[in-house]
C-alpha positions as CSV (number, residue, x, y, z in Angstrom):
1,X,-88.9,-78.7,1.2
2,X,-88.5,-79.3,-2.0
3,X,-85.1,-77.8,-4.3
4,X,-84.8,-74.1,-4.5
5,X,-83.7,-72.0,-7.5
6,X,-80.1,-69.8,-7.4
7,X,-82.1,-66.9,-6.1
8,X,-84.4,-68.4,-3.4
9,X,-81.5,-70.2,-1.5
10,X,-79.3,-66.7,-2.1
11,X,-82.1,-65.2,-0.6
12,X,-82.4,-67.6,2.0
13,X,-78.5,-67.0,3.0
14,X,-78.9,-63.6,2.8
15,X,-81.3,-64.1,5.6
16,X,-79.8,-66.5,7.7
17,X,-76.8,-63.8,8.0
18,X,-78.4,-61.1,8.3
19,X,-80.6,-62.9,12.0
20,X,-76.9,-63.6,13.0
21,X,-75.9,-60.0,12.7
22,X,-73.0,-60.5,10.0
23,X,-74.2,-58.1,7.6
24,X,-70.9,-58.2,5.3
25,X,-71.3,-62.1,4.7
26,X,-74.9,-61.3,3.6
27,X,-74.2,-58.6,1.5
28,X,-71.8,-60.8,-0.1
29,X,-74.3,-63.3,-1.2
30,X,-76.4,-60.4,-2.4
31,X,-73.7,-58.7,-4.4
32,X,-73.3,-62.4,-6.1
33,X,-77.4,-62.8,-6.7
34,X,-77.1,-58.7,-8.3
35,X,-74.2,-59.8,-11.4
36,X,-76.0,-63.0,-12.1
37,X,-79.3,-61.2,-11.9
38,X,-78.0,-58.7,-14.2
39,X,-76.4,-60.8,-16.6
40,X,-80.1,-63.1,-17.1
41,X,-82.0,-59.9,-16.9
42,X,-83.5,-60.6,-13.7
43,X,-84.7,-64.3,-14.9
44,X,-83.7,-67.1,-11.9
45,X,-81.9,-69.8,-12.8
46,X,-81.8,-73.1,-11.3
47,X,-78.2,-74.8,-9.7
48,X,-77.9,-76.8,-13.2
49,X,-77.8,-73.8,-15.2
50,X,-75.5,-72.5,-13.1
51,X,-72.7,-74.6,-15.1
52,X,-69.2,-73.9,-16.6
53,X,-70.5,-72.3,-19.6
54,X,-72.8,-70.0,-17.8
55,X,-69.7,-69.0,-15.8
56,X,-67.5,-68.2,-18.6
57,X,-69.8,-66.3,-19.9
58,X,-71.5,-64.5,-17.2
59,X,-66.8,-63.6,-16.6
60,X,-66.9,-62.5,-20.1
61,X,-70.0,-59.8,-19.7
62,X,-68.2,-58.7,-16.5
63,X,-65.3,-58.1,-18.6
64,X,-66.8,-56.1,-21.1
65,X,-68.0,-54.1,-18.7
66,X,-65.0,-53.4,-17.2
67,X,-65.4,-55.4,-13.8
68,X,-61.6,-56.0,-12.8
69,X,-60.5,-59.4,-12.3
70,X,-59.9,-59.2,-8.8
71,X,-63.9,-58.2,-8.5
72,X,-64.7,-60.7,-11.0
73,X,-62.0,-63.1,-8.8
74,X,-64.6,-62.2,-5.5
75,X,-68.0,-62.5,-7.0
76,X,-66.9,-66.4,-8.4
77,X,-66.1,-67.5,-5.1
78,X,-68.8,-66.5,-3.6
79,X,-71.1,-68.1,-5.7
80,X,-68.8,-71.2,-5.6
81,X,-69.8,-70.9,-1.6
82,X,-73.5,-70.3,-2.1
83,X,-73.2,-73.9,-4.5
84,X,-71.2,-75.8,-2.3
85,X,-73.9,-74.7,0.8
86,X,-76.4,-75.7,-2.2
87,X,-75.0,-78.9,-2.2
88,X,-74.9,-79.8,1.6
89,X,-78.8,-78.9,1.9
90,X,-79.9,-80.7,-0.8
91,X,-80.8,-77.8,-3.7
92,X,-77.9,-78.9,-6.0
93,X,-76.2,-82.4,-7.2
94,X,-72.9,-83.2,-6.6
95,X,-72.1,-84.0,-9.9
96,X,-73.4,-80.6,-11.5
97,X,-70.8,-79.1,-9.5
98,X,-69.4,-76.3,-12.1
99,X,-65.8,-75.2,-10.4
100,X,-63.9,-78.4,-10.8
101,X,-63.7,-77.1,-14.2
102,X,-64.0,-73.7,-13.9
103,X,-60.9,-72.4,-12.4
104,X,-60.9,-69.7,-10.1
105,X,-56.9,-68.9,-10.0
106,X,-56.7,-67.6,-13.8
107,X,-58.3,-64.3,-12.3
108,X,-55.7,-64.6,-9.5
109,X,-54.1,-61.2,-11.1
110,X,-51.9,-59.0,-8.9
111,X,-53.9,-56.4,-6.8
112,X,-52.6,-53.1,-8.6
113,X,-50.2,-51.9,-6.2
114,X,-51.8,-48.7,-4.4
115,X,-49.1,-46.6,-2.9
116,X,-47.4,-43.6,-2.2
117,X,-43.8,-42.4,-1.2
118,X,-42.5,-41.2,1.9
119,X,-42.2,-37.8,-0.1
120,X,-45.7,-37.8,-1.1
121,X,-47.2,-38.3,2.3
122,X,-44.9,-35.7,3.5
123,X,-46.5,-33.2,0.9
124,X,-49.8,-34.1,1.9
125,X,-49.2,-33.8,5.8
126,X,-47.5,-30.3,4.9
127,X,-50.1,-28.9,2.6
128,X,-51.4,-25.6,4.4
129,X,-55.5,-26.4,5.1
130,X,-58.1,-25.0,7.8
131,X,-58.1,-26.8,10.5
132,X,-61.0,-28.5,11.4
133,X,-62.1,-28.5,7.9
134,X,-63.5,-31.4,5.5
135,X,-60.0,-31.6,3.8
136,X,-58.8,-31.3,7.1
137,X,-60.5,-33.7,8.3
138,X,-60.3,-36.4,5.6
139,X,-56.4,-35.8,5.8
140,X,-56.0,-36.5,9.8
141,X,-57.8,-40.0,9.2
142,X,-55.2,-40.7,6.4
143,X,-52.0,-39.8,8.4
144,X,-53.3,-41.1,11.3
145,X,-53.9,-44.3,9.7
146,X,-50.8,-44.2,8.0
147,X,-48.7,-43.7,11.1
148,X,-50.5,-46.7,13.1
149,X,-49.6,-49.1,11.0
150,X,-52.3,-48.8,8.1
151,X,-55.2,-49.6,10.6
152,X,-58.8,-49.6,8.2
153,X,-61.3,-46.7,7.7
154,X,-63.9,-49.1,9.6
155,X,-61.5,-49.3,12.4
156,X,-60.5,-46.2,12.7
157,X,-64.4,-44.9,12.7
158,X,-64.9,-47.0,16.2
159,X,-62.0,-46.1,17.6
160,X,-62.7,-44.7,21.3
161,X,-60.9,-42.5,23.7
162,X,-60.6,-45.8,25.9
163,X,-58.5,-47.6,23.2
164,X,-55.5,-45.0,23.9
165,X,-53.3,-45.3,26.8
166,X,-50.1,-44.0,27.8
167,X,-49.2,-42.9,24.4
168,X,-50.3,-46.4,22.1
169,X,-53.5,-47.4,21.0
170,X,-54.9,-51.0,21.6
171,X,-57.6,-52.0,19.3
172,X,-59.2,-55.1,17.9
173,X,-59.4,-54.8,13.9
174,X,-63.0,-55.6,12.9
175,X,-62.3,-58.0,9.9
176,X,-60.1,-60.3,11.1
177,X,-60.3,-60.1,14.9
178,X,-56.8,-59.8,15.2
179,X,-55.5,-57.4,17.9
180,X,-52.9,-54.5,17.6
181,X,-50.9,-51.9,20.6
182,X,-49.2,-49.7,19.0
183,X,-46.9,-46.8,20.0
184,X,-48.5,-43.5,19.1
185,X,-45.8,-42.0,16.6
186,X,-45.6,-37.7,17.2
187,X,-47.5,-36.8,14.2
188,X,-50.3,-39.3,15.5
189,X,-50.4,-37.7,18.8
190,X,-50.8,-33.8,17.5
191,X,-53.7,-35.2,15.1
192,X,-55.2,-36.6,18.3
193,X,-54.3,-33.0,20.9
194,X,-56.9,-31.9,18.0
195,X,-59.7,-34.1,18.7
196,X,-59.3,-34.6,21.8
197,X,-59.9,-30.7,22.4
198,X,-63.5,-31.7,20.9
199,X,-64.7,-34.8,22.1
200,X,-68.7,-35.3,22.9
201,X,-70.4,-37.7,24.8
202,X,-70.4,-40.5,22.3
203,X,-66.6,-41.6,23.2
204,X,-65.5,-41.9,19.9
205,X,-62.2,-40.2,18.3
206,X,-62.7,-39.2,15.1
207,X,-66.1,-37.6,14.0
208,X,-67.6,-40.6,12.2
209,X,-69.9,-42.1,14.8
210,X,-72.1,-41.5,17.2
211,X,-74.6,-42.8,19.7
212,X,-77.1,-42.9,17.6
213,X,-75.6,-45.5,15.3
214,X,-76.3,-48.4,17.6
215,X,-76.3,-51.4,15.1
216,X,-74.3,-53.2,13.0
217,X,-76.4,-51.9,10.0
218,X,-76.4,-48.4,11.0
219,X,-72.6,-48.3,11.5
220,X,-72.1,-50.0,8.3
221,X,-74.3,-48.0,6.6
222,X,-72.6,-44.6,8.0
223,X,-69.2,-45.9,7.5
224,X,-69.7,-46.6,4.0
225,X,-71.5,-42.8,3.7
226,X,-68.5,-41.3,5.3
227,X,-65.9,-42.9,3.9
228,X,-66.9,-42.1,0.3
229,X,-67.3,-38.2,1.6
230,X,-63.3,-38.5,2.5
231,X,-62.1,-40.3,-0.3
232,X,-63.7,-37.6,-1.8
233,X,-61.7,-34.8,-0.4
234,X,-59.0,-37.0,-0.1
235,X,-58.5,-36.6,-3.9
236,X,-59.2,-32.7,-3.6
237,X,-55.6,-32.8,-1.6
238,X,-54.1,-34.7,-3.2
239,X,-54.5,-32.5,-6.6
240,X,-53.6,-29.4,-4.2
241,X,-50.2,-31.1,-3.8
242,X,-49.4,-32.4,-7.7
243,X,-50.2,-35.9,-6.8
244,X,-51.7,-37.4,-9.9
245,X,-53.2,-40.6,-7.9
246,X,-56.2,-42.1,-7.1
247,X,-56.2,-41.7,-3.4
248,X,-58.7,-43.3,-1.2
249,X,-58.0,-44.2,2.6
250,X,-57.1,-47.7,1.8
251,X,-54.0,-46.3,0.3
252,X,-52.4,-45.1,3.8
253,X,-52.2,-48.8,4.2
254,X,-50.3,-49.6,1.1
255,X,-48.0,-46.9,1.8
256,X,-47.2,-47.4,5.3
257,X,-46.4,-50.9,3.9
258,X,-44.3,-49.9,0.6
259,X,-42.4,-47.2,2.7
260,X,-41.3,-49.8,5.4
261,X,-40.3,-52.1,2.3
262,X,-38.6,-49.7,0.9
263,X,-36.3,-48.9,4.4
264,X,-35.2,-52.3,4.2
265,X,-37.9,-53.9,7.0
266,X,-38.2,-57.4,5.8
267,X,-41.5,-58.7,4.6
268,X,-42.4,-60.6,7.5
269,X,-42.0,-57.9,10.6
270,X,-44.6,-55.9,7.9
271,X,-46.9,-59.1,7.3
272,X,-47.1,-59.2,11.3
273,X,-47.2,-55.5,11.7
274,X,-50.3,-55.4,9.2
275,X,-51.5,-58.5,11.0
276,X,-52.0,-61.1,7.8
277,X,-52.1,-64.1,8.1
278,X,-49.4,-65.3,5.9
279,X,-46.5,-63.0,4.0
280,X,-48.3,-63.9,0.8
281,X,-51.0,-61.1,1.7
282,X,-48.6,-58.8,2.6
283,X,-46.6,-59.3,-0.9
284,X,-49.9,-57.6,-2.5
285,X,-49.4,-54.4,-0.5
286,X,-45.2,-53.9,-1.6
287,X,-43.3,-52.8,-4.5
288,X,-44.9,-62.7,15.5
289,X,-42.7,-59.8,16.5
290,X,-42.8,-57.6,20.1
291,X,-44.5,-54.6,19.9
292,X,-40.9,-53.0,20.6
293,X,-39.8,-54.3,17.6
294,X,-42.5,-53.5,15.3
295,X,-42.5,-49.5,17.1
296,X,-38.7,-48.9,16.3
297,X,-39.6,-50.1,12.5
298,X,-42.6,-48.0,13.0
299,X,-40.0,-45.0,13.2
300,X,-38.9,-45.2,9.6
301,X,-42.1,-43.4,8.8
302,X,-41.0,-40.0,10.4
């Protein structure tokens, strides 16, 4: 086998992935082939070209077209992975090797903090909307998310009546594998009285997923369809209520953070409560404890 261009091994990885069944990794390397694709106008480049000038360049056209750093920050080290995997196999030299000089932490900018108050949830929980609705609908999988500790949209989506019991939900979170019981707070348990009134067969909670979607494509593919659709009439609420924000479902995370912050809970009962690995991470969401601990912080929510 002889050396392959940027786009074959990409190609290659893409594949290897997706036979595993770990569909974000590949669509990762694929989002990495799409800028640098973009930027030669489709023309494949070999590992050589793939130097420090290229780099700086292919940053500055992602610039210009208004590609945050923090994207910009994810794309680069993902094609640093697919060159270092170049390397070990053989498709790229050692000493072509492009990141030793270009420097990945000068686009180490802080993640825009993304958060509401207290009193800005409270206006969305208590704005007046048909229940059972879309709006409705969008604004349960907020709040619920927001009062369980910020758990993700992908998450909450394969959540199943067999994760609750006696008043807490246990769940593993998708990304990181890390596992979470927490105490159901009140306003989580009316939002689930409501849903649990119309389960179906499928076992799931909220009314994102079904039997149907029975692989890890499918469910990513519907996820990502779904949660657009509440983002969506996420902002519609939020408009209703004179919030003048951006809100997307990612943003019940950062507040439940910022709102704990804010009562005084220290940094690292947060950073275990979110389940990060280190209070660094948690630090981008804010302007091991028991779970008895984390449920009376919890409490500062209501």
């Amino acid at each position: 086998m002889g050396k392959w261009t940027v786009f074959q091994f990409t190609d290659e990885l893409v594949q290897r992935h997706k036979d595993v069944g770990k569909v974000g990794t590949a669509d990762a390397f694929q989002n990495a082939k799409r800028i640098v694709s973009r930027f030669t106008k489709e023309k494949d480049i070999t590992f050589k070209e793939l130097d420090y000038i290229f780099l700086t360049r292919l940053e500055d056209d992602l610039l210009k077209r208004k590609v945050t750093e923090n994207s910009i920050a994810v794309y680069m080290r993902t094609l640093r992975s697919i060159y270092n995997k170049a390397i070990a196999e053989g498709h790229a030299r050692g000493n072509d090797y492009p990141f030793k000089a270009y420097k990945l932490t000068k686009l180490n900018t802080k993640t825009k903090k993304r958060a509401l108050t207290k009193e800005q949830v409270k206006s969305i929980a208590d704005h007046k909307l048909e229940l059972g609705s879309k709006l409705w609908v969008a604004r349960s999988i907020f709040l619920f998310s927001y009062y369980c500790r910020g758990v993700n949209f992908i998450d909450v989506a394969q959540l199943k009546w067999s994760n609750v019991e006696n008043g807490r939900v246990h769940y593993t979170r998708a990304k990181t594998g890390h596992q979470f019981n927490i105490a159901l707070l009140p306003p989580a348990l009316e939002i689930l009285e409501y849903y649990n009134a119309h389960q179906d067969e499928s076992g799931y909670i909220f009314p994102i997923l079904g039997n149907y979607h029975d692989t890890e494509q499918k469910i990513k593919n519907r996820v990502k369809k779904i949660m657009k659709e509440v983002n969506s009439n996420l902002r519609t609420v939020a408009k209703a209520v004179k919030i003048d924000f951006n809100i997307t479902t990612y943003v019940a995370r950062h507040s439940y953070a910022t709102v704990l912050k804010r009562q005084n809970v220290s940094t690292s009962q947060i950073s275990e409560a979110l389940g990060h690995s280190s209070e660094k991470i948690t630090q981008v969401y804010l302007d091991s404890f028991e779970n008895t601990v984390l449920d009376e912080a919890d409490k500062f929510l209501l």
